[in-house]
N, C-alpha and C positions, 0 to 999 in steps of 0.2 A: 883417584884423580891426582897427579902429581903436583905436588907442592909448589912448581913456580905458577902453574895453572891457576889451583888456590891463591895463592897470595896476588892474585890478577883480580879474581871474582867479589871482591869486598872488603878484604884486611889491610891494605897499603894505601893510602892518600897522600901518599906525598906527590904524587903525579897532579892532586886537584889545588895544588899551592901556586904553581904555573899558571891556572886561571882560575883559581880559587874565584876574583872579581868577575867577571865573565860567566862564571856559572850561576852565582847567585843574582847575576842581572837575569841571567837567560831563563833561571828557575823561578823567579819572583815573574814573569809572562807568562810560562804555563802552569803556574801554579792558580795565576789567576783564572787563565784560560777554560783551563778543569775544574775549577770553583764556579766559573759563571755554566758552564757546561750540569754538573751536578745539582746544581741551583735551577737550572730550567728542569731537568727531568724530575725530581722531588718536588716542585712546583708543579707539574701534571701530574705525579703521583697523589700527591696533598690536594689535590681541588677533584679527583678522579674518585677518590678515595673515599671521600667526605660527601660525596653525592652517590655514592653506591651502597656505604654501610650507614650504620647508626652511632650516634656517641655512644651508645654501650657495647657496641662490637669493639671500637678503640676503649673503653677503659677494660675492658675485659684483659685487651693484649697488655694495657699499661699495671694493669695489679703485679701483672707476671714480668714485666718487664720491668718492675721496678727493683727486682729480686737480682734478676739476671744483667741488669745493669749495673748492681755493686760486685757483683762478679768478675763481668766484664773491667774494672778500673784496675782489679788487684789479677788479672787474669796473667799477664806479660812478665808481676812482679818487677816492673820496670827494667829490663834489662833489655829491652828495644832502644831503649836511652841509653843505658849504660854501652852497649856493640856502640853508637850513631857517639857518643859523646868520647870516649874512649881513645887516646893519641895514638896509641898501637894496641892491635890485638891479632889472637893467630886464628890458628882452623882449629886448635884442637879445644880451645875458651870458648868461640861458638858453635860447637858440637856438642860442648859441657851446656850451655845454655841453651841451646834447642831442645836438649831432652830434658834440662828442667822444667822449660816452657809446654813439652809435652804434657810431663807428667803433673802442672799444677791444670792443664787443661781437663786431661780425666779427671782428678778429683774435686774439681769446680764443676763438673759435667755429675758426677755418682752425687757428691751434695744439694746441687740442684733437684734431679730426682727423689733422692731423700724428703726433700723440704716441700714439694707435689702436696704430700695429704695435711700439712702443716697451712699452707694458702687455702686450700679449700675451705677447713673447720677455719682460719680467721676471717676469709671472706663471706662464706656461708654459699660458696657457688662448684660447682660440682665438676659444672667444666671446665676448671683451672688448670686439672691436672694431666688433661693431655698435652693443653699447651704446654706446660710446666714444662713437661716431658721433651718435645719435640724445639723446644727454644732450647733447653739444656744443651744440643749439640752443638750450639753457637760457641761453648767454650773448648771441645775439641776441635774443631775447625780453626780457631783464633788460635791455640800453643800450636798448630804446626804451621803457622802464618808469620810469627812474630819475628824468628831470625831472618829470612829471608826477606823480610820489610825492610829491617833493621839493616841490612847490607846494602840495599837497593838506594836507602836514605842516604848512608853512608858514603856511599859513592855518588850521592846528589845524582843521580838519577831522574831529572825529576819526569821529563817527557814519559819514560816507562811505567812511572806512577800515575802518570796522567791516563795514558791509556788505560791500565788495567782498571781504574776507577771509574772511569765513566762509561766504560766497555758492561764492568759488573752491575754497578749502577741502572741501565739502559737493560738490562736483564732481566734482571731483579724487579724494577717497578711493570715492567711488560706480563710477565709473572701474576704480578697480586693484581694488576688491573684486569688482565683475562679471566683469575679464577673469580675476582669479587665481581665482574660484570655474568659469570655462572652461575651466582647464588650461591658461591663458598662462605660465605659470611668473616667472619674473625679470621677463619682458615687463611685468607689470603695477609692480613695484616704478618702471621705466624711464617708465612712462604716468603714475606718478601727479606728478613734480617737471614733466614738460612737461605736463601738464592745469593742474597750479596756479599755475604761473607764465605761460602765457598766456591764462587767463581772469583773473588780476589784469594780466596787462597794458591788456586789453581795455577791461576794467572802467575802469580810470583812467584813460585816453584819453576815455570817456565820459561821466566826471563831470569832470574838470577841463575850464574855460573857458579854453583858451589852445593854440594852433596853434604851433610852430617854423617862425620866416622863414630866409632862407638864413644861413649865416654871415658876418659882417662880422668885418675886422682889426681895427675899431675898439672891439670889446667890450670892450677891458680887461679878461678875466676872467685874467689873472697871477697876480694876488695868491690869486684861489680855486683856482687850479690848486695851488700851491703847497700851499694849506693842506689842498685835499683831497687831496693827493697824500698826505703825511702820513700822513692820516686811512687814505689806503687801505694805505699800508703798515704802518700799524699793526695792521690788519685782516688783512690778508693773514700776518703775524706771529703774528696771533692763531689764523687755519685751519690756517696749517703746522704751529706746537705740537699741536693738535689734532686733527694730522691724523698726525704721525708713527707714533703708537701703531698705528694700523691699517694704516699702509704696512709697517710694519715685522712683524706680526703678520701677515700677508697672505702678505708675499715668506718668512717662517720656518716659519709655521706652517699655512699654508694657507686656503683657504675657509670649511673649518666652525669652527675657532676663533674664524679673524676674525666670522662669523655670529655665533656667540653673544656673543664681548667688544662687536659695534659694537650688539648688540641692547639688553646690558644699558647703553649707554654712552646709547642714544638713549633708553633708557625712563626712565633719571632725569634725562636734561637736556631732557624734555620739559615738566615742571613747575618748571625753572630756566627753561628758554626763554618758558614762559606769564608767568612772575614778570618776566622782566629786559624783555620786548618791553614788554610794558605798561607797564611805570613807566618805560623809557625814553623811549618816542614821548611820553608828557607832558611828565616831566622834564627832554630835554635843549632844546626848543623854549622853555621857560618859565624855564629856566635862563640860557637865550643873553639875556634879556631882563631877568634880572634878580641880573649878574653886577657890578655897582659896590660893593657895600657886604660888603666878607669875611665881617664877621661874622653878616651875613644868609644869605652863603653857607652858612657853615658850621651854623649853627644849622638850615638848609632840609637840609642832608647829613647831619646825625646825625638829625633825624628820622625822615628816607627811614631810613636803612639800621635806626634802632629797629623801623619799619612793616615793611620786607620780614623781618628775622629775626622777629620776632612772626611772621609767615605761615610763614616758610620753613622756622626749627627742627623744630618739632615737627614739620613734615610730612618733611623727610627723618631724621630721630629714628625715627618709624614704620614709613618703606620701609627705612632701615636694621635696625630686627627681625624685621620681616614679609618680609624681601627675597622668602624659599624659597618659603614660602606662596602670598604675593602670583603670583612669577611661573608658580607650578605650574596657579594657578586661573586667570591671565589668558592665557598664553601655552602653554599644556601640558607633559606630560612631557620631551617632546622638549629642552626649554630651562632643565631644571634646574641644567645645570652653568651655567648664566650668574648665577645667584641669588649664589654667594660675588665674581664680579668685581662685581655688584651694588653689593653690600653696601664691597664696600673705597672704590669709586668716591665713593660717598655720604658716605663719611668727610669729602672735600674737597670736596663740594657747597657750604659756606658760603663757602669760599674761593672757588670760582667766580662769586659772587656778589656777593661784593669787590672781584674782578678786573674786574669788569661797571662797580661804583660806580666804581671809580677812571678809567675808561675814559670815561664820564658825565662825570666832575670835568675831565677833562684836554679835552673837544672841547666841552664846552657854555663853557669860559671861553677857548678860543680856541687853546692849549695843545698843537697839534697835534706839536711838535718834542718836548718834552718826554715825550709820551705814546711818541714814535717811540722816544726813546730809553732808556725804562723797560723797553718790551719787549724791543729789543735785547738789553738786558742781562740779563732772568729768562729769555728761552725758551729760552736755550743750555743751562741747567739743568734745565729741563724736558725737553728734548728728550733728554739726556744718559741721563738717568734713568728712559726708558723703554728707552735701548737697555742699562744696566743690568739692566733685570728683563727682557727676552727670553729672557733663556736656562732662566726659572722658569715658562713659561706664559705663559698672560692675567693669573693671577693675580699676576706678578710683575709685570706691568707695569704692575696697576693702583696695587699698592702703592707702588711705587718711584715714580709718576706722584704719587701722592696724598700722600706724605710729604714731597716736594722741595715742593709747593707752599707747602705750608701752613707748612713750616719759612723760605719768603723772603718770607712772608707782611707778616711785620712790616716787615724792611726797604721793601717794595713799598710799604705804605699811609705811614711814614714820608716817600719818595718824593712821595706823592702829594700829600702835606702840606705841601709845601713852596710857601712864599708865599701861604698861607692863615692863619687862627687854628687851623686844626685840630691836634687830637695824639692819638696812639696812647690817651691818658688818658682822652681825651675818650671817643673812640670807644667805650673798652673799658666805659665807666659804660654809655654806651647799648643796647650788648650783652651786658650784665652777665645781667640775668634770661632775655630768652629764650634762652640760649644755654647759661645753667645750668638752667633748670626742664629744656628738653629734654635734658639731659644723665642728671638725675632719673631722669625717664621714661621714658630707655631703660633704665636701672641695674635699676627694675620691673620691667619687661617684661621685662626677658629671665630675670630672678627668676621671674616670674609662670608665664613658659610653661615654665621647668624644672619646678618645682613642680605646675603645674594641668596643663597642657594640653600635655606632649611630644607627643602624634601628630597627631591628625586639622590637618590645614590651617586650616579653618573656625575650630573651639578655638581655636588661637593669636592668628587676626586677633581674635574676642572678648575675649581675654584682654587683648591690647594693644591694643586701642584704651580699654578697660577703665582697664588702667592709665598710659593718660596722660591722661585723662578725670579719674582722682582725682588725680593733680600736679597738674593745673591748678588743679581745681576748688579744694584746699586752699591753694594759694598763691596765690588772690585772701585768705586772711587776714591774708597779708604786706600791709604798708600801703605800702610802695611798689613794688611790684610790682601791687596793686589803683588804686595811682595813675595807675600806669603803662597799666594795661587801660581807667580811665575816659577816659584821653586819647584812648584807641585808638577807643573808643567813639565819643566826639567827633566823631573823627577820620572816623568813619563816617559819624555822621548829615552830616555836614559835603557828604557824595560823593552828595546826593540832589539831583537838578535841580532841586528849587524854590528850592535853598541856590545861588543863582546869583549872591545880590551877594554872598555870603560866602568870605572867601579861603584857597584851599588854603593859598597859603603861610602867613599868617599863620596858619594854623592849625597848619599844622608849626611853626613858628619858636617 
């Protein structure tokens, strides 16, 4: 392919400084778009799912997944961030890093198979090891995904991302819900991570303009090795915390607990996951770009994090009342006992969501050491803290999980804050209302459904959505709290593509 062709297909952005603002208006509406998009079909996959297999079909895939999930964090070796954060780079740096990305693919895929008879003898279950087997390809599929992302990102592409994901997405769950309505059992849980990860691979390979030549010595990609290396082990930090709880609940308690703890664990971080992917694919590409002036920073960070709690409160405010309800009518009888781990989990969903911004603040300003070693230092407590509540249940574990965080909360975002204008003060002003109105309108609701509506299921969602419906609606009488909703507003019209000379940030800031 010739060279100026290349330097067209994902190595030059100086072209998106021209409307650098414009894009990340235009990106932050289909980012959403695709998020609410992806949010409905894994919401028919998740209640299709859940009424067709058993909790021990899912912990069966979750013992294996929780393997191939630490895999997957250190899979990219961050150098997706490193191409996407990167001021300039050329064709022959990510040719060097697509066949690294190859090759740590294969050998995450051969050590996967390796470790097959290793889950079995710790689980004591026999049929681990095909899945073992057949999830393994998830890591060659994923190195020859990762540049071609990374360029796509880069050029803020986002409409292109939007499609290929809910394209794949929409495949994918059509997939596991045909075989598992055949009596495929597990098999289809296993069909749906390798349908969607190589039809997104697919996909990107055929919208990015750009081919990998052989490898040359002379790339110089050192310095991105480095920083994505970081990057991946900071990731990798992030799946192991998160992945304890289930290894651990797995090897003690078995299949059907682990089933229900990893169901109710993925059904509320499924609307964490639609919130954090979407404001970060804008956020940290438009952040790497406009990281000179702190107090722009900062001012661009308390906005963000005022926008996601305005979304994010109240909506885990209401699965935390509704947890029972909710999961009887979407999930069946069968998954009732996951509604109380539900509900504890939820408690610390806003801290999860912290841990996301702080994570954003540390790789979009380049900060990859620093982030490495903030984690270090909390996941030892985390990790501790679920093998403390083992011996109480699921439900011990969720607790003991959700209290340690949110209690190293403060020191964490302190942490983060360092070598910014930012302070806990700061923060605290900007999450002052949504974080007390929804506190309100849980206080209500659960008033509400004592009082009105103890039984039928139906009844209580009425009742609470009811009463956070009238918190809200009265505390637009509060003047700054109605200040704060007209910004929001703004904040909206601001995310419609005709508002294309108009600037997200300066609209944040």
């Amino acid at each position: 392919m010739p060279m100026q062709s290349q330097s067209l297909s994902g190595f030059d952005t100086d072209h998106l400084q021209a409307d650098l603002k414009g894009r990340s208006v235009r990106g932050g509406l289909v980012n959403l778009t695709s998020q609410g998009a992806q949010f409905l079909i894994q919401s028919i996959a998740t209640v299709a799912l859940a009424r067709l297999l058993t909790p021990a079909d899912f912990g069966l895939v979750a013992m294996v997944a929780t393997v191939t999930g630490l895999g997957q964090a250190f899979a990219d070796l961050g150098l997706s961030e490193a191409t996407i954060q990167r001021k300039e780079i050329n064709h022959n740096q990510v040719s060097a890093l697509f066949w690294i990305n190859v090759a740590i693919g294969l050998g995450l895929m051969l050590v996967t198979v390796a470790l097959a008879p290793v889950l079995v003898r710790f689980y004591q279950d026999p049929r681990l090891i095909n899945i073992t087997f057949l999830l393994s390809l998830t890591f060659l599929i994923g190195g020859l995904r990762v540049q071609p992302d990374a360029l796509l990102k880069r050029q803020m592409r986002f409409s292109s991302l939007a499609v290929r994901d809910v394209a794949s997405y929409g495949l994918a769950v059509l997939v596991a819900i045909t075989m598992a309505s055949r009596g495929a059992g597990y098999w289809a849980l296993v069909a749906l991570p390798l349908t969607l990860n190589f039809t997104q691979m697919a996909l990107s390979w055929l919208m990015v303009k750009w081919r990998p030549g052989l490898p040359r010595r002379d790339a110089h990609v050192g310095s991105m090795i480095a920083f994505g290396g970081n990057v991946a082990a900071s990731y990798f930090i992030v799946t192991v915390t998160r992945s304890v709880d289930n290894v651990l609940i797995g090897w003690y308690w078995g299949a059907g607990p682990l089933g229900l703890y990893s169901r109710a664990y993925n059904l509320l971080m499924l609307p964490v996951r639609q919130l954090t992917v979407s404001a970060s694919s804008v956020a940290i590409p438009a952040f790497s770009r406009t990281q000179g002036d702190p107090e722009h920073f900062a001012r661009y960070y308390l906005r963000a994090a005022n926008l996601i709690m305005w979304i994010s409160a109240p909506l885990f405010g209401f699965l935390f009342v509704v947890a029972k309800p909710l999961i009887v009518i979407i999930l069946g009888n069968q998954w009732r006992e996951a509604a109380p781990v539900f509900q504890i989990l939820a408690i610390s969903a806003l801290g999860q969501l912290l841990l996301e911004l702080s994570i954003w603040t540390f790789v979009s300003r380049g900060q990859s050491k620093q982030l490495l070693k903030l984690l270090l230092i909390i996941s030892p407590f985390i990790v501790a803290s679920f093998a403390i509540g083992l011996p109480f249940g699921i439900k011990g574990v969720a607790l003991s999980g959700s209290l340690v965080l949110l209690s190293i909360l403060p020191w964490m975002l302190k942490f983060t804050f360092r070598g910014t204008t930012l302070t806990l003060q700061r923060l605290g002003r900007a999450l002052l209302y949504p974080v007390s109105l929804s506190l309100a309108a849980v206080i209500l609701a659960e008033f509400a459904i004592r009082l009105i509506a103890p039984g039928p299921t139906f009844s209580q969602l009425l009742v609470s959505a009811l009463s956070f419906v009238a918190v809200y609606s009265l505390s637009s009488l509060i003047p700054p709290v109605r200040a704060e909703m007209m910004a929001l507003r703004k904040l909206s019209s601001e995310l419609r593509p005709a508002g294309g000379s108009t600037s997200l940030i300066s609209t944040i800031t």
